[in-house]
C-alpha positions in Angstrom: 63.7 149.0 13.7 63.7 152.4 15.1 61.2 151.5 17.8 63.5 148.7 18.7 66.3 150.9 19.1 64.4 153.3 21.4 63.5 150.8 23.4 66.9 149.1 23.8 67.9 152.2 24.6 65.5 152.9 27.3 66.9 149.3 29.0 70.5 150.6 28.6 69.3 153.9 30.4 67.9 151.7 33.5 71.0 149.3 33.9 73.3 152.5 34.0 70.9 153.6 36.4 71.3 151.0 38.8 74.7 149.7 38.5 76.4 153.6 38.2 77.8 152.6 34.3 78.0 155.6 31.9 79.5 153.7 29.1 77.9 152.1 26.1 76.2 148.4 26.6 76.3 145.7 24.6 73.6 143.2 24.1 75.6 140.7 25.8 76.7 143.3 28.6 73.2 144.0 29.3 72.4 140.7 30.2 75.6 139.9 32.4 74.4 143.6 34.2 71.0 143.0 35.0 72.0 139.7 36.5 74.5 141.2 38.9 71.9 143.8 40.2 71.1 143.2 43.4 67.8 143.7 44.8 66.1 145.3 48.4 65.9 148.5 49.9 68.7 150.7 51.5 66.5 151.3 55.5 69.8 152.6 57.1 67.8 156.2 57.7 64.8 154.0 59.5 64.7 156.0 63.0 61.9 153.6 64.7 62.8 150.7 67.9 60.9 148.1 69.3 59.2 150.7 71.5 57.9 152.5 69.0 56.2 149.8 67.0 52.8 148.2 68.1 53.5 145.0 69.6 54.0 142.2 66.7 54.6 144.5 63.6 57.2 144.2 62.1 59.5 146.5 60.1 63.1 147.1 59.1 65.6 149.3 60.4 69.6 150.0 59.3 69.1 147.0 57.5 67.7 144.7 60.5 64.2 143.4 60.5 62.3 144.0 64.0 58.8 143.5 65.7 57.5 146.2 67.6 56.8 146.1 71.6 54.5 148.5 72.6 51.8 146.0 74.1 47.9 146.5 72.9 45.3 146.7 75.7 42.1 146.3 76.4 39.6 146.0 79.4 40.6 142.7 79.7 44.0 144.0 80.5 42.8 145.7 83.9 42.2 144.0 87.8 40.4 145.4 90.7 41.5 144.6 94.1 39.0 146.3 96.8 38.3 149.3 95.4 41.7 149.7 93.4 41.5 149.4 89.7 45.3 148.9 88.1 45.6 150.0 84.8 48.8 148.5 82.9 50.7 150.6 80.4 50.2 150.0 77.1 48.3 151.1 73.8 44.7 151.4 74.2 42.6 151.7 70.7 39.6 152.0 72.9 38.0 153.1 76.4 38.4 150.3 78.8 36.3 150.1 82.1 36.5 147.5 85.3 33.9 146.7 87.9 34.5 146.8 91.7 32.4 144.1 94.0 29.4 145.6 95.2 27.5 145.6 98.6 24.6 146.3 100.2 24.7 149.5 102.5 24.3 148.2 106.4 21.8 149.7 108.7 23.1 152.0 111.5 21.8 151.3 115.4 22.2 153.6 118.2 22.6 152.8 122.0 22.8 155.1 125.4 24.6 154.5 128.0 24.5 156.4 132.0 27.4 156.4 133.9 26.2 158.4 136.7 29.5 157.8 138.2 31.5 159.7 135.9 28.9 161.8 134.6 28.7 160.3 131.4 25.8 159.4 128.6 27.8 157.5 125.8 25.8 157.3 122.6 27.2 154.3 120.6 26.2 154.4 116.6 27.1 151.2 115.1 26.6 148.7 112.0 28.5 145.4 110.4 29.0 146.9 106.8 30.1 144.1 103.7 32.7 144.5 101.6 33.0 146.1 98.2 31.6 149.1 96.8 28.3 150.3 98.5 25.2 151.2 96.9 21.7 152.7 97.3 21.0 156.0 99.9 22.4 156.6 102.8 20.9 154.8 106.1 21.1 156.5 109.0 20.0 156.1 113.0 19.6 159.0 115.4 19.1 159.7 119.2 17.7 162.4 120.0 20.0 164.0 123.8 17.9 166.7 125.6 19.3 169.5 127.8 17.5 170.8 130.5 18.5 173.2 132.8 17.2 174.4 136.4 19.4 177.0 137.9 23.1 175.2 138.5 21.8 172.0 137.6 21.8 170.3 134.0 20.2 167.1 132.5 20.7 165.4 129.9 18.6 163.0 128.9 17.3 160.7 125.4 14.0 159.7 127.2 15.3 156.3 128.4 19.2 157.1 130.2 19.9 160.6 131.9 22.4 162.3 134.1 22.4 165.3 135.8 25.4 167.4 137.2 25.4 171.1 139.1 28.1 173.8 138.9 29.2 175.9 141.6 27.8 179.6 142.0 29.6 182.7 141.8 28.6 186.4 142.1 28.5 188.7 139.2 31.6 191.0 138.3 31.1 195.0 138.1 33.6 196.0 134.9 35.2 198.7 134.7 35.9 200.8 131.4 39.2 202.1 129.9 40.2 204.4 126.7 44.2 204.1 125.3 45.6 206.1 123.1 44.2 204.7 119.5 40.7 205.7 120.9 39.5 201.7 121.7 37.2 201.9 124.9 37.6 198.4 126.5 35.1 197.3 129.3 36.4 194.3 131.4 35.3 192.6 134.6 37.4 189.7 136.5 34.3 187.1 137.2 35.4 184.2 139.6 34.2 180.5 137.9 31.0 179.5 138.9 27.0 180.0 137.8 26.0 183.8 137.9 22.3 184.5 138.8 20.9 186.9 136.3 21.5 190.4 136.8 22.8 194.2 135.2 26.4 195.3 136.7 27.6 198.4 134.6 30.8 200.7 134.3 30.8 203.9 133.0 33.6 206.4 131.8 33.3 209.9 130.6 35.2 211.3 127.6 36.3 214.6 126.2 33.4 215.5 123.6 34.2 218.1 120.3 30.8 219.3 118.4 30.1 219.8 115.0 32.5 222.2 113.0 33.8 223.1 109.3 37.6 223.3 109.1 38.7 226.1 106.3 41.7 224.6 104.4 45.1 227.0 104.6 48.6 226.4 104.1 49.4 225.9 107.7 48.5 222.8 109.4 45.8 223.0 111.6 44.1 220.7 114.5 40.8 219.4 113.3 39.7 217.5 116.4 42.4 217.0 119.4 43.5 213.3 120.9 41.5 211.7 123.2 38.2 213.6 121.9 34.7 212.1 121.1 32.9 213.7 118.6 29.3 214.9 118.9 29.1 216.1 115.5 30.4 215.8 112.1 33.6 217.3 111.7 34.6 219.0 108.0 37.2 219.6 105.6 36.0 222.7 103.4 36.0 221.8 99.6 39.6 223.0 97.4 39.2 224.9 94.5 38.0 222.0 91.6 41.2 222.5 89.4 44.0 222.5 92.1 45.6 218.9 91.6 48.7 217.6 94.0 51.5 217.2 92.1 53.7 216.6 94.9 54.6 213.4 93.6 55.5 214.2 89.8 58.7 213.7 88.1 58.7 214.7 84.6 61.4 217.6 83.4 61.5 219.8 80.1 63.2 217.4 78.1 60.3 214.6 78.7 57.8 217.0 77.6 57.0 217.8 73.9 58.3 221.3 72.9 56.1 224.1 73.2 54.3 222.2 75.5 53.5 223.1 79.4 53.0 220.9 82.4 52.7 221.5 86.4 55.1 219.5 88.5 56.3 219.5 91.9 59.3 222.2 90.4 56.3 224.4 89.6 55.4 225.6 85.8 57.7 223.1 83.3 57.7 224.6 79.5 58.9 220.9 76.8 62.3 220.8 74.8 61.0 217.2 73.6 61.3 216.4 69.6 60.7 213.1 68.3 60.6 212.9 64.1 57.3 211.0 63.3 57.8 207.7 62.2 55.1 205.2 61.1 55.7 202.4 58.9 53.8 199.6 57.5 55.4 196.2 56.4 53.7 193.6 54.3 54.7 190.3 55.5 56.5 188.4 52.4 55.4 184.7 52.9 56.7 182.2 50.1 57.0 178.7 49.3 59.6 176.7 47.5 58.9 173.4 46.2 62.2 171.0 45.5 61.5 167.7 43.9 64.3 165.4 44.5 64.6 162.2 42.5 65.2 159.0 44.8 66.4 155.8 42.9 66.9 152.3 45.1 70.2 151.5 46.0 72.0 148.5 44.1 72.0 146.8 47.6 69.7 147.2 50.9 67.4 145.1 52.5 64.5 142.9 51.1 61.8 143.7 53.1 58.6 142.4 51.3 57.7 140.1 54.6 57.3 143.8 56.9 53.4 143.7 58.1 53.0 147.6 59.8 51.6 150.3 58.4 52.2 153.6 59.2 49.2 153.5 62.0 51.0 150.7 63.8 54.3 153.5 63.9 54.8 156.3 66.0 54.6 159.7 64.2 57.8 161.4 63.0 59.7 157.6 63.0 60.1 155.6 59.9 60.4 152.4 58.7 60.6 149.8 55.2 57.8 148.2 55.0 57.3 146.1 51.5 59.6 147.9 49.7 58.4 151.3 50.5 59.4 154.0 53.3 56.9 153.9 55.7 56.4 157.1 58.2 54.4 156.9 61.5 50.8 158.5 62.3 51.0 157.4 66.2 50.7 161.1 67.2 52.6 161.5 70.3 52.3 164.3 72.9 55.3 166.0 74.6 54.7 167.1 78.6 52.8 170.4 77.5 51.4 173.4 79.7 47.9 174.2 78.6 47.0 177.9 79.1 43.3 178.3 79.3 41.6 180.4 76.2 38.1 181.0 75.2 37.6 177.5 73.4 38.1 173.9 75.0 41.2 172.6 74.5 41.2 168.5 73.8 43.9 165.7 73.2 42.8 163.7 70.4 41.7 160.0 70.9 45.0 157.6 70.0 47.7 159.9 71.2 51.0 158.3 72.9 51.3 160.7 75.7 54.9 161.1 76.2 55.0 163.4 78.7 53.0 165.5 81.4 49.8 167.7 80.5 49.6 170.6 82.8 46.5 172.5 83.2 48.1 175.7 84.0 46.3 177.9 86.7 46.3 181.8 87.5 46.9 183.5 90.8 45.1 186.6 89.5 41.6 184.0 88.6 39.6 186.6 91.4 36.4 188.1 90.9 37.8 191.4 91.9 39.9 191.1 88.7 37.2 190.3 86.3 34.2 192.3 85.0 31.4 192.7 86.9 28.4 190.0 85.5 30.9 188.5 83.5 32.0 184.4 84.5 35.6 182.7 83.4 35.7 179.8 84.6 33.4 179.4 87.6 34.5 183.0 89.1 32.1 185.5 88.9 33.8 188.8 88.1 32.8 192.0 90.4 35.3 194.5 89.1 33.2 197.5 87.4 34.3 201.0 86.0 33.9 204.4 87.1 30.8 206.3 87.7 29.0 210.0 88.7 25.9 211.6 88.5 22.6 209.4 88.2 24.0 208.0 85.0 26.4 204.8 84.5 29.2 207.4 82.5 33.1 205.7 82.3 35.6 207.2 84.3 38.9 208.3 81.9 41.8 208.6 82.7 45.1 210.1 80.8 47.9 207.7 79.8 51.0 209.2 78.7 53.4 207.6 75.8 57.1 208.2 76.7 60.5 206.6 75.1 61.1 206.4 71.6 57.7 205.0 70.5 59.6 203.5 67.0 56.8 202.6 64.3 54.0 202.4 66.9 51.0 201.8 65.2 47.7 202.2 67.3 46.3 201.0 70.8 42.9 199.4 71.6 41.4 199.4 75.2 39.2 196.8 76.8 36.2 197.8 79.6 33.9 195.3 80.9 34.6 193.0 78.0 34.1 195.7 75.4 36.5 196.9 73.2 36.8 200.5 72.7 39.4 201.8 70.0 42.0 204.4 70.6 44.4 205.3 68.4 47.1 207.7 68.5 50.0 209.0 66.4 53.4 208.1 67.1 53.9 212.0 68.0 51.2 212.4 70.5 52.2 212.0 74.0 49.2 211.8 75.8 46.1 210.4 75.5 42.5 209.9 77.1 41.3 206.2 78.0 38.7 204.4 79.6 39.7 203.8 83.2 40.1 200.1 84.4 40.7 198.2 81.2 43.0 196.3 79.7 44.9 198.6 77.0 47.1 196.9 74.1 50.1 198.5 72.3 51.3 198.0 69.3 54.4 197.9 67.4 54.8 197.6 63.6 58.0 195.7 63.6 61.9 195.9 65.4 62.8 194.6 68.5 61.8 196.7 71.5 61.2 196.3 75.9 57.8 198.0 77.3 58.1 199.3 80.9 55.2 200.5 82.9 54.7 203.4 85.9 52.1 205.4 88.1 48.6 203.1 87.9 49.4 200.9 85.3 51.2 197.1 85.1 52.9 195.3 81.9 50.2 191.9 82.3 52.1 190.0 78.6 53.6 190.8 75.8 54.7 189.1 72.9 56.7 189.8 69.3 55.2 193.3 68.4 51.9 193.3 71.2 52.2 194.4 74.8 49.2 194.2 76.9 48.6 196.5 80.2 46.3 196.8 83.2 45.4 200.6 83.3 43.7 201.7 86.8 44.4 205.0 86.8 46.8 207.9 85.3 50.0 206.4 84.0 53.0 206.1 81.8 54.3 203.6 79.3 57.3 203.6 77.8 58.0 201.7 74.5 62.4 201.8 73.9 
């Protein structure tokens, strides 16, 4: 008996269920309620339309039963007219490929004509070429014209048709030579039109001439070699002491310079009055998932929709349907209009994609050789840019990069040279530092939200949450605030 009970129960539980009761059944009750519960499926959340269904599948949607539209094609589907192939929209499962008529490639004659008249020898290439698309090699015909020249006169001739034709005669021009005040010497002659014999006519102009000399640097200006002077000789600049440096063009002051610190700027001898407190400090990314299982039960009314034939293939991805009782949700992946930004990998769209918008193959005005590493190839372009060198060895060039602004949890650097990576990291107290000249140098940030600026030889190229990426030629500053 008890099993009974439990499983009368168990019945009571499921009418209550689907007709909302809370109260207690009878046996009689039971009955009447199970009779009065309706039956289908509640598809008033179905999202999917006639254009997102295959053509001929059918599903149902806020309680309406529909057949998709989106028409299947095949190679069937396309035409060629000439050499035009049309290709109808649709759904392709498969490549598809027409044929264009072919033809035979004609043969090319040649004809000469004299029209000793008009002085004229017309060539005529011809040939009565088919229609559709041509095969096999090229065919050509040629006629070989021959010039010939006595004194005034020229022929030209292809062995069977000539014509000949003389010019007038003229006398040879002396020129005469001229220096303005950039230094360009310019030799010109007026020649009247007509056939000059051969012959040597020459002009001549003397200039003021300065030897070889060494000039001994001061500082007062001096005269090296005066205007309008040709120089015989080399003419020097004696050598400056090796640790005088022009700083004629710096800007820092005491209060951009650590304390205790000295620097040289174009206000002479500058002692710092910078302090910054260091800072540096690591955060662990907290990643977590929550799972939430929610119950769904059928609603006592809805839809029957037992005849539905698509599947979730024959459905666009993201859109929904009832199909058979069940909530169906589409695997058509579609494709938004997307830039692609090239990387060091190919980059595909997967076979069966509805492209829904435009795909963009983005390019790069700085793609140059002179930007890239020398010996190294991206993307057919060669690169040719190299790093510094002295001596007889191949030694890389430094140069000093200097960390301004509030530098907040700043965490290292890493420089780039020729495609290598060479570390370099620095405290978040240290102002300056010593890289590898010409590379690409990143910064980076442990966390906060900052802007990265950029002066002297050095440009901001990206940056992104906590990364910023520069182009270091030279001696610069960056400033992280």
């Amino acid at each position: 008996m008890s099993t009974v009970n439990s499983k009368m129960t168990a019945l009571a539980d499921a009418i209550r269920a689907k007709t909302g009761r809370t109260d207690t059944l009878t046996l009689d009750e039971m009955t009447t309620s199970v009779e009065g519960i309706e039956i289908g499926m509640d598809t008033s959340d179905a999202t999917a339309s006639t254009t997102d269904i295959l053509n001929g599948k059918t599903a149902y949607v806020d309680g309406e039963k529909i057949t998709g539209t989106i028409p299947t094609k095949t190679a069937s589907n396309l035409s060629a007219s000439g050499a035009t192939v049309t290709v109808p929209a649709g759904y392709y499962a498969n490549q598809a490929t027409k044929s264009v008529a072919t033809a035979t490639r004609a043969d090319t004659t040649m004809t000469t004509t004299a029209d000793d008249t008009n002085d004229k020898l017309t060539i005529t290439a011809s040939n009565n070429q088919g229609t559709g698309y041509v095969t096999g090699a090229n065919k050509t015909a040629t006629t070989t014209v021959t010039l010939t020249a006595s004194g005034a006169t020229v022929t030209a001739s292809d062995g069977s048709k000539s014509i000949s034709k003389s010019v007038a005669t003229a006398t040879q021009a002396t020129p005469s030579v001229s220096v303005n005040n950039s230094g360009l010497i310019t030799a010109s002659a007026t020649q009247t039109e007509g056939y000059v014999s051969a012959g040597t006519k020459s002009g001549t102009k003397q200039l003021a001439t300065q030897a070889a000399k060494t000039v001994t640097p001061t500082t007062s200006e001096q005269t090296a070699v005066a205007s309008g002077v040709y120089t015989t000789g080399a003419v020097k600049v004696g050598a400056i002491p090796s640790n005088y440096k022009d700083v004629t063009g710096t800007t820092a002051t005491a209060d951009e310079i650590f304390v205790g610190e000295t620097a040289y700027t174009a206000d002479g001898k500058v002692t710092g009055t910078f302090t910054i407190a260091e800072e540096l400090t690591e955060q662990n990314d907290l990643i977590s998932q929550i799972s939430t299982l929610v119950a769904t039960k059928a609603s006592p009314s809805g839809t029957d929709t037992s005849d539905a034939t698509a599947t979730s293939g024959d459905i666009l991805s993201g859109k929904t349907a009832y199909v058979k009782g069940e909530k169906v949700t589409g695997t058509i992946p579609s494709k938004a209009a997307t830039a692609y930004t090239p990387t060091t990998s190919n980059q595909t769209i997967a076979s069966g994609t509805y492209l829904a918008g435009t795909q963009t193959i983005v390019g790069d005005a700085n793609l140059k050789a002179e930007n890239i590493a020398e010996g190294v190839s991206i993307f057919g372009v060669t690169g040719t840019h190299s790093g510094g060198s002295s001596g007889g060895g191949s030694a890389i060039e430094g140069c000093t990069v200097t960390m301004a602004g509030q530098k907040p949890s700043l965490i290292g650097g890493t420089s780039f040279n020729n495609g290598t990576m060479v570390p370099t990291d620095f405290a978040p107290t240290e102002t300056s530092l010593t890289i590898v000249k010409n590379t690409l140098f990143v910064v980076a940030v442990s966390s906060g939200r900052y802007s990265a600026s950029s002066s002297g030889n050095a440009s901001l190229i990206t940056s992104a949450a906590t990364t910023y990426i520069f182009d270091i030629t030279g001696d610069a500053t960056i400033t992280i605030s």
